[in-house]
MIKE-857044 format. One line per field, with one value per residue (C-alpha): residue number from 1; x, y, z. Coordinates in pm, 1 decimal, m for minus. Example, Ala and Ser with C-alpha at 12.3 -4.5 7.8 and 13.67 -1.06 7.14 Angstrom:
<zabas>
nr <- (1_2) $
X <- (1230.0_1367.0) $
Y <- (m450.0_m106.0) $
Z <- (780.0_714.0) $
</zabas>
This chain:
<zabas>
nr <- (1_2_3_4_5_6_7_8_9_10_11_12_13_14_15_16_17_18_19_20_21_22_23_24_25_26_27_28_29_30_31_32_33_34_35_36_37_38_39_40_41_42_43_44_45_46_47_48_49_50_51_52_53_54_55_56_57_58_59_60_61_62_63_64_65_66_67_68_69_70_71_72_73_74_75_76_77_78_79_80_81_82_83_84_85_86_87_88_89_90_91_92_93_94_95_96_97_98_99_100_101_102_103_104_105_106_107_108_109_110_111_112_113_114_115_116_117_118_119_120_121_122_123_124_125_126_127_128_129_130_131_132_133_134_135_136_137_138_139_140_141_142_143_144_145_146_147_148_149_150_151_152_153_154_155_156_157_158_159_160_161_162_163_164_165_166_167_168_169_170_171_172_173_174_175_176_177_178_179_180_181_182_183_184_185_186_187_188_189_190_191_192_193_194_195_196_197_198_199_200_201_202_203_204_205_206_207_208_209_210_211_212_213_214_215_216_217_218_219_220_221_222_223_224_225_226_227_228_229_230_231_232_233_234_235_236_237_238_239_240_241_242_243_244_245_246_247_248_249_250_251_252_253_254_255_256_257_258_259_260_261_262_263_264_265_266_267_268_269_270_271_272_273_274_275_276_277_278_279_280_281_282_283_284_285_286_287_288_289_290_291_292_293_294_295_296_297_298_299_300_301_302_303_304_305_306_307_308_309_310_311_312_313_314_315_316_317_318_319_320_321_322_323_324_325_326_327_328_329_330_331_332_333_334_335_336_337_338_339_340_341_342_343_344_345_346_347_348_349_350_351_352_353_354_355_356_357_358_359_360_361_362_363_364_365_366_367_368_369_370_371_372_373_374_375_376_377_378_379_380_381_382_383_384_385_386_387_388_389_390_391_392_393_394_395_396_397_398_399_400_401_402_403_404_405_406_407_408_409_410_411_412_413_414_415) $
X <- (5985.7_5729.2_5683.8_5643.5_5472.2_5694.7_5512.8_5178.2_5236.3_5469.8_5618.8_5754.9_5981.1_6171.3_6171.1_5969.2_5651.0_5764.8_5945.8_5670.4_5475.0_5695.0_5780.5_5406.5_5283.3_5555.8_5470.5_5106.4_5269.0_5214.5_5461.2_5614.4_5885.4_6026.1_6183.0_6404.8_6502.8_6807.4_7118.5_7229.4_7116.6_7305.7_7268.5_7118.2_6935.8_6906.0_6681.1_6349.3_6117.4_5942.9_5608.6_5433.3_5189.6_5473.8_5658.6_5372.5_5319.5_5731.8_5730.3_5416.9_5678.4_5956.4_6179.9_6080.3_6366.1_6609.6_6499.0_6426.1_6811.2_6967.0_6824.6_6697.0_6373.8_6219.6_6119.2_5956.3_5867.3_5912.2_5772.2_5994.2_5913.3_6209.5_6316.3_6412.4_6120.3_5922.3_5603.2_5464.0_5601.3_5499.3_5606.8_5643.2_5662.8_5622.6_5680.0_5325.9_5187.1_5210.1_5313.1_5507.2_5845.5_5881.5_6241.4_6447.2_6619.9_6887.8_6672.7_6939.1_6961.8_6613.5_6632.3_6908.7_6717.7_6442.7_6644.2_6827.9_6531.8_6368.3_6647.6_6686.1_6317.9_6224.2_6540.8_6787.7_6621.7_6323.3_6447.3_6573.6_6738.2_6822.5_6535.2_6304.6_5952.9_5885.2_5524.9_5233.2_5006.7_4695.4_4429.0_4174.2_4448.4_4717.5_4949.7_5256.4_5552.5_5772.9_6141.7_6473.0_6809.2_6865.1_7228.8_7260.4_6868.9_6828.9_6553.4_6503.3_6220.7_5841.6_5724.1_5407.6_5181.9_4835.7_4829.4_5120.9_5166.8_5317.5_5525.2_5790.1_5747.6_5579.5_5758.2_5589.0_5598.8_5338.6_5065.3_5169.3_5053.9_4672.3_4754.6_4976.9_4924.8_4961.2_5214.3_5383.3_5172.7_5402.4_5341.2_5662.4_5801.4_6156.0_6342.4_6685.9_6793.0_7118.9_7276.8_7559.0_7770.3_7708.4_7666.3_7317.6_7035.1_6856.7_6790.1_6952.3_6590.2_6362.4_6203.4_6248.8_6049.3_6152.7_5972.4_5727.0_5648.1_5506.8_5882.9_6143.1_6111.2_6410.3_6311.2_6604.7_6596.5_6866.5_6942.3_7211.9_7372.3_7729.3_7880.7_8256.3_8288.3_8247.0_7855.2_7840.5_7494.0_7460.9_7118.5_6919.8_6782.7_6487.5_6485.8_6144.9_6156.9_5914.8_6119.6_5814.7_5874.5_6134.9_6099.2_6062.9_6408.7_6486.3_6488.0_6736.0_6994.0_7328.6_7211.7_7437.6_7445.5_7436.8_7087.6_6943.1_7164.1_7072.1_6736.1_6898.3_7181.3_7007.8_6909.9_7144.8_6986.9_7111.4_7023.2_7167.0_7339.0_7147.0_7404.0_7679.2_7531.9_7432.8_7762.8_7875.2_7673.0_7854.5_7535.5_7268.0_6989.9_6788.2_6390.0_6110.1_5801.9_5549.0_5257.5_4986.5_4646.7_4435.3_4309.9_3944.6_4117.5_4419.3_4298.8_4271.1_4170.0_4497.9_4737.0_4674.1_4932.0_5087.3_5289.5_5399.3_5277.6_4948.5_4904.6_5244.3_5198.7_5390.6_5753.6_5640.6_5459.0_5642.3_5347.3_5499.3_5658.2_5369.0_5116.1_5302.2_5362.5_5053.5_4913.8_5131.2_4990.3_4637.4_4662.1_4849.4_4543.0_4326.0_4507.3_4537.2_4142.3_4047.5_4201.5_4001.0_4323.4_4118.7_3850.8_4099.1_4279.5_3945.5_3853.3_4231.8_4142.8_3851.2_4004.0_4237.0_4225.0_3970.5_4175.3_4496.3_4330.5_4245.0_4616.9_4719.5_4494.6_4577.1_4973.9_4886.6_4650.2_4695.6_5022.3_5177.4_5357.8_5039.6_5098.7_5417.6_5174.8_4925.3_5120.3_5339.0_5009.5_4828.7_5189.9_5238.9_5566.4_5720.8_5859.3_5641.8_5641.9_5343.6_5239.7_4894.3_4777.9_4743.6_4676.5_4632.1_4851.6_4504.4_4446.4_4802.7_4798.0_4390.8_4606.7_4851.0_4565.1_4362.4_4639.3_4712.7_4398.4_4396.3_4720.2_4634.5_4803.8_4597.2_4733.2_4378.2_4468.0_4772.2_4828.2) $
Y <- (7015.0_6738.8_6606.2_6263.1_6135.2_6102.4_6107.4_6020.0_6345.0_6614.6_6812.4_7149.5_7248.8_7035.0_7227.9_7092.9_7069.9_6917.4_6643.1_6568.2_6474.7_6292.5_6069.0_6048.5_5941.5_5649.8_5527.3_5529.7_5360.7_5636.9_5742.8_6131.2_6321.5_6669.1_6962.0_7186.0_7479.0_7469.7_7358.1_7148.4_7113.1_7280.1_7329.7_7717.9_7912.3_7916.8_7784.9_7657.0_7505.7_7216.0_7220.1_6928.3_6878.2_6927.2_6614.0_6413.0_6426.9_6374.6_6077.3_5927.5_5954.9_5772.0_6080.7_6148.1_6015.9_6203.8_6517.7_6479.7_6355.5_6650.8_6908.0_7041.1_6954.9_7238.9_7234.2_7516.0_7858.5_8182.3_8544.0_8853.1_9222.3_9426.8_9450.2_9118.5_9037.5_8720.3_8756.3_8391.5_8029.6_7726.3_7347.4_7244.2_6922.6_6623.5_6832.0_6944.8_6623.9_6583.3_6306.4_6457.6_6683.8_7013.3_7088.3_7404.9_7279.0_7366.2_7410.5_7264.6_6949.5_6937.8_6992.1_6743.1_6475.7_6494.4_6491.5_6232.3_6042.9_6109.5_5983.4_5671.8_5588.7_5702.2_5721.2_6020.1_5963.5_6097.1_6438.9_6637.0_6963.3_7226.1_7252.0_7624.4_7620.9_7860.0_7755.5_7527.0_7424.3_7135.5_7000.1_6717.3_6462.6_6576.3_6866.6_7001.2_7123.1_7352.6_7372.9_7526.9_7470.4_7695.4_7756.7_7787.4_7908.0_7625.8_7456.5_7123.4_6841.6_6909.1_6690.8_6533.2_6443.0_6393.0_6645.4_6919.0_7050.6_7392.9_7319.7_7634.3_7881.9_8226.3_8334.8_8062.5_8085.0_7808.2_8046.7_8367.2_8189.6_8210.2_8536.9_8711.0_9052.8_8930.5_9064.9_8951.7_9192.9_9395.4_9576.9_9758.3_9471.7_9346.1_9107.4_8937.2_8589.8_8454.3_8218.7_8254.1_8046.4_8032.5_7880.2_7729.4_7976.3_7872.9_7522.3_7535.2_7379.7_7730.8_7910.3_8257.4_8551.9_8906.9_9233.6_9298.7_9428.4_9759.3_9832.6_9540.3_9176.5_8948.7_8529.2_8308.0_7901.7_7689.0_7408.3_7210.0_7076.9_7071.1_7195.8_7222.8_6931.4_7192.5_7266.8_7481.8_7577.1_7674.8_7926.5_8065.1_8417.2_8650.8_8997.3_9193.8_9583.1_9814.0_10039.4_10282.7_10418.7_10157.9_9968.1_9572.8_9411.8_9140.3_8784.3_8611.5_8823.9_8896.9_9126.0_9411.8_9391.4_9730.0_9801.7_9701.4_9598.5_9989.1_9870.3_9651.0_9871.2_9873.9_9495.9_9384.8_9148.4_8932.4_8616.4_8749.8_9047.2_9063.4_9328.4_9127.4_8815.3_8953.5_9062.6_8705.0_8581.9_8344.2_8438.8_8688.6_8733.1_8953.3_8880.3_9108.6_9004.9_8950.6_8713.4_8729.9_8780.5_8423.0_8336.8_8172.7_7884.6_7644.9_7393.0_7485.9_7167.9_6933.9_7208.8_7253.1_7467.2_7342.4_7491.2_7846.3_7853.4_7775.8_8000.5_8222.5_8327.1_8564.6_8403.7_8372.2_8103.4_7830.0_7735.2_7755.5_7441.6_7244.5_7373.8_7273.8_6907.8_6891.2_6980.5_6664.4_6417.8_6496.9_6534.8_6240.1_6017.0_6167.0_6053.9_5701.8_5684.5_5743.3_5737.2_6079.2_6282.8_6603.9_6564.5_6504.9_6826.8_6962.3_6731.6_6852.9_7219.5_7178.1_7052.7_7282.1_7607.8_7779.5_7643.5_7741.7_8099.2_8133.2_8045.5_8358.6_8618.3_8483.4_8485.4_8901.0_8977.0_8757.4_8582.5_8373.0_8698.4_8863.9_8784.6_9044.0_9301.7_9309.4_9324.9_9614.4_9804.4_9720.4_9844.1_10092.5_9977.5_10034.6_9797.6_9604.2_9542.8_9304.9_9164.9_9052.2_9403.3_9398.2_9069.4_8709.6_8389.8_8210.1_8468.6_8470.1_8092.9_8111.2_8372.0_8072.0_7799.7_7983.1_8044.5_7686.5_7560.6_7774.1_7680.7_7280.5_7153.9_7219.6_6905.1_6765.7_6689.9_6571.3_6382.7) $
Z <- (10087.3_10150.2_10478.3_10625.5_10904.7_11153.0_11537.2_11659.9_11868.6_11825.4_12138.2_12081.2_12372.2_12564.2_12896.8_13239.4_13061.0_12712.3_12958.8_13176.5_12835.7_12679.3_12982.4_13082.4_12717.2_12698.9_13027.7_12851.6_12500.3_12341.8_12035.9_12045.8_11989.2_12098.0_11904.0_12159.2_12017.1_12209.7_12021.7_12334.2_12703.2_12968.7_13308.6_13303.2_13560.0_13927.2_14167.8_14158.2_14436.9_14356.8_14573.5_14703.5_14435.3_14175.0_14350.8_14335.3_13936.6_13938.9_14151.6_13898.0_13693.6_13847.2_13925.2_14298.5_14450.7_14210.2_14209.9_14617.3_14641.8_14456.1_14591.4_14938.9_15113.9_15305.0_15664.1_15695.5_15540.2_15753.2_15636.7_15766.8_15720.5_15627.4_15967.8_16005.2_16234.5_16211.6_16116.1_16068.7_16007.8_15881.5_15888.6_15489.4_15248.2_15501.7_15803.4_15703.6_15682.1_15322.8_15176.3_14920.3_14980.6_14933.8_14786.6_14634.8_14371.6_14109.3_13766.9_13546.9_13783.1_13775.0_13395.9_13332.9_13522.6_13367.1_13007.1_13101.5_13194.3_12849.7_12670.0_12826.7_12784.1_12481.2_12313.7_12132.5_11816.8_11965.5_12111.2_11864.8_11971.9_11734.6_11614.5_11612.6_11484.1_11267.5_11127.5_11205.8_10940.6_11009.4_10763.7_10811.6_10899.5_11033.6_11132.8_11008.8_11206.4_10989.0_11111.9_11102.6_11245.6_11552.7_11495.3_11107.4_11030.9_10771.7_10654.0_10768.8_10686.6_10816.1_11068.9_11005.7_11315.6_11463.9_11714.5_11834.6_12170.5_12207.5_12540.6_12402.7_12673.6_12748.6_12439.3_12271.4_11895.3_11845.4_12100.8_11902.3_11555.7_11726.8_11914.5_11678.8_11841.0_12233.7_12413.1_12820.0_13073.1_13254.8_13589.4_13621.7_13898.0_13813.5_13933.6_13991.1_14067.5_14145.9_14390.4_14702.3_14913.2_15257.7_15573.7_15658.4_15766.8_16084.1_16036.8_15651.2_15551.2_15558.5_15310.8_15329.0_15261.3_15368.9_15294.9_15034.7_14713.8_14770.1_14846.6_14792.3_14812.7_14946.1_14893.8_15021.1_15017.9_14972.3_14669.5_14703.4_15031.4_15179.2_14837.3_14972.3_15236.6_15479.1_15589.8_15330.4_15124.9_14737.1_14851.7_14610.0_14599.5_14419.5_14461.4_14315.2_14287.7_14184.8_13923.2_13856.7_13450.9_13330.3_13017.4_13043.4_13060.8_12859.3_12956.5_13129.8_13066.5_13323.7_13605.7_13771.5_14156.4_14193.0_13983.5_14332.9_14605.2_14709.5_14835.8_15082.5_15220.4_15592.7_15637.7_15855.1_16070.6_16391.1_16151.3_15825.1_15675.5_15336.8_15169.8_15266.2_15160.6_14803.5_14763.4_14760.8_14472.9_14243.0_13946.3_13832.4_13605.7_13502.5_13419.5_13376.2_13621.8_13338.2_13270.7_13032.4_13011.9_13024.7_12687.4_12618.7_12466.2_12391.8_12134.7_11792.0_11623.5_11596.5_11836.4_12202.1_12450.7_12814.2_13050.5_13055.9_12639.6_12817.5_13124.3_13179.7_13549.1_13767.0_13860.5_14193.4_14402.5_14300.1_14077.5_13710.8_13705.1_13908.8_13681.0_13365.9_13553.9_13619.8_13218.2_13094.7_13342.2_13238.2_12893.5_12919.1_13083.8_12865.7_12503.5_12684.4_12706.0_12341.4_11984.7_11896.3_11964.0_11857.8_12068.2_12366.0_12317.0_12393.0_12701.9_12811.6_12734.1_12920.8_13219.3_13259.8_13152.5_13402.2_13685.8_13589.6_13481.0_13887.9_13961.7_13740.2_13896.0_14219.7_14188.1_14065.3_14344.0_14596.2_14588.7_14866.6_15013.7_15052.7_15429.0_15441.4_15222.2_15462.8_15751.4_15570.0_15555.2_15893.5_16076.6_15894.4_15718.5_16081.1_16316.4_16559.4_16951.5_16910.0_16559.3_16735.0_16786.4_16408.9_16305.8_16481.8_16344.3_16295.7_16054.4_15838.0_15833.3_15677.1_15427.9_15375.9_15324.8_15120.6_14843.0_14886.7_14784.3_14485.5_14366.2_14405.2_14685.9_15029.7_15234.9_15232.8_14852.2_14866.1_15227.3) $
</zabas>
């Protein structure tokens, strides 16, 4: 089947990342078009937090306000151990002094905004869903997408373009043509998401982190205000378990409460009764805690990777989405500055792949609850009378600031 040229640039994926491009090149008159795999876009998952740095590539793309307006902006973030004691707090988002929010958010709202905002810009005819890649082929001018219908597995026309960028995912079949033999890295950490009704937590604004790793991980933030006329909060949660000698799960699939609601059986707290307010969960999924080795490159002449097809990091951090955001708006500038869209997949490689490689060992070794891991091990994993006996504040919040600045948004960057 012979193919035409149809795109200066084609986008596989049309999640955060494959978005973010597509919105960022138009705004830079710059023809694309996306395959999704996905036979139509629904409103999937649970929450997501959009940090600072991710809000500022958003609002460069005219979808601050939105995303800001249907979610939650957090106040502050507050780090528990698993006896409900605070350990340390922080102001957040513009509380912080950044200019930018900080806000939990749906991630099909955030999704469906986004979508929404690609179609009316660039047009349907230039986001085609239903479409799986199942082969990429290149040659002295061009590159070849080869594609089948999702639902029905038939062939459909090649797309002919310039330059492709794999935006599919960290199953990404694009990345998996140049590493055919790579698999996800997985430590043995699982983890469940899902979502409850429920009144406000302290100020209904706070990010919250309670106990660690080493033995179970609570994270609790809410998304969506007031959602029955009564105060009331859709709040998402993360649990992460160590389950020592399990096989990976598979991704995104229902979760059970009861495959870990046993770690949480004695948290009852004066602020919250965690069993309780698991048992109240309105969904759950089921993902394995994996990431993947950083690769020496992206760009193989006319394909480069973004996003989690680029640099899949640890579901934790908050940093997934920014990262991806982040990809798009440079790659972006750079195809605006010259016409050689080879050599700019390199200048884009270039740029970002040794940074976002530090933001992948950091999320495994040093991840933003490295505050509750280190206090787990300087008290013992036993309750405390006076936290400073251990550790000062001066010293969690240099913890705080230095994963920050590693991650791209210490407020000296982004005020």
């Amino acid at each position: 089947m012979a193919a035409t040229r149809n795109t200066e640039i084609a986008i596989v994926g049309g999640g955060v990342g494959g978005l973010a491009l597509a919105i960022g090149l138009h705004q830079r008159g710059i023809d694309c078009r996306i395959y999704e795999i996905a036979p139509e876009i629904k409103a999937l998952g649970v929450g997501i937090t959009i940090l600072p740095h991710a809000m500022r590539e958003l609002t460069g793309l005219g979808l601050g306000e939105a995303v800001e307006a249907a979610g939650v902006a957090n106040s502050e973030s507050a780090f528990f151990n698993r006896f409900g004691q605070l350990i340390y707090k922080e102001p957040r988002g513009r509380g912080a002094g950044y200019a930018y929010p900080e806000v939990g958010i749906h991630r099909g709202r955030l999704h469906r905004i986004m979508y929404e905002a690609a179609l009316k810009r660039l047009g349907a005819e230039r986001i085609l869903l239903n479409r799986r890649c199942i082969d990429v082929e290149q040659d002295d001018s061009g590159a070849t997408l080869l594609l089948e219908e999702t639902t029905t597995g038939s062939t459909v026309p090649p797309v002919r373009a310039d330059i492709v960028i794999a935006c599919d995912g960290v199953n990404s079949l694009v990345r998996r043509h140049f590493y055919p033999d790579e698999e996800p890295a997985f430590e043995g950490i699982n983890t469940w998401r899902g979502v409850a009704r429920g009144k406000p937590i302290f100020d209904g604004r706070t990010y919250i982190r309670i106990g660690s790793i080493k033995t179970a991980k609570l994270v609790i933030y809410p998304i969506i205000d007031n959602v029955d006329g009564n105060g009331t909060q859709l709040i998402n949660w993360t649990v992460e378990a160590p389950m020592a000698g399990r096989a990976k799960n598979d991704w995104n699939k229902p979760g059970r409460l009861e495959d870990f609601l046993f770690y949480y059986d004695a948290w009852h707290f004066d602020w919250l009764d965690v069993p309780e307010f698991l048992r109240h969960s309105e969904t759950i999924l089921e993902y394995p805690m994996v990431d993947k080795d950083p690769v020496p490159r992206w760009t193989f002449g006319r394909i480069t990777f973004l996003g989690d097809a680029a640099h899949p990091m640890y579901q934790r951090g908050s940093n997934g989405a920014a990262q991806a955001l982040i990809d798009a708006r440079v790659l972006a500038d750079i195809l605006k500055t010259t016409e050689d869209r080879v050599a700019a997949l390199k200048t884009y490689e270039n740029a970002r792949l040794a940074t976002t490689a530090k933001v992948v060992q950091t999320n495994r070794q040093t991840p933003p609850d490295f505050i509750n891991i280190k206090v787990e091990e300087l008290t013992g994993d036993r309750p405390f009378d006076d936290l400073d006996k251990f550790i000062s504040q001066s010293e969690l919040r240099a913890l705080s600031d230095n994963y920050k600045r590693i991650a791209g948004f210490g407020r000296e960057d982004l005020v």
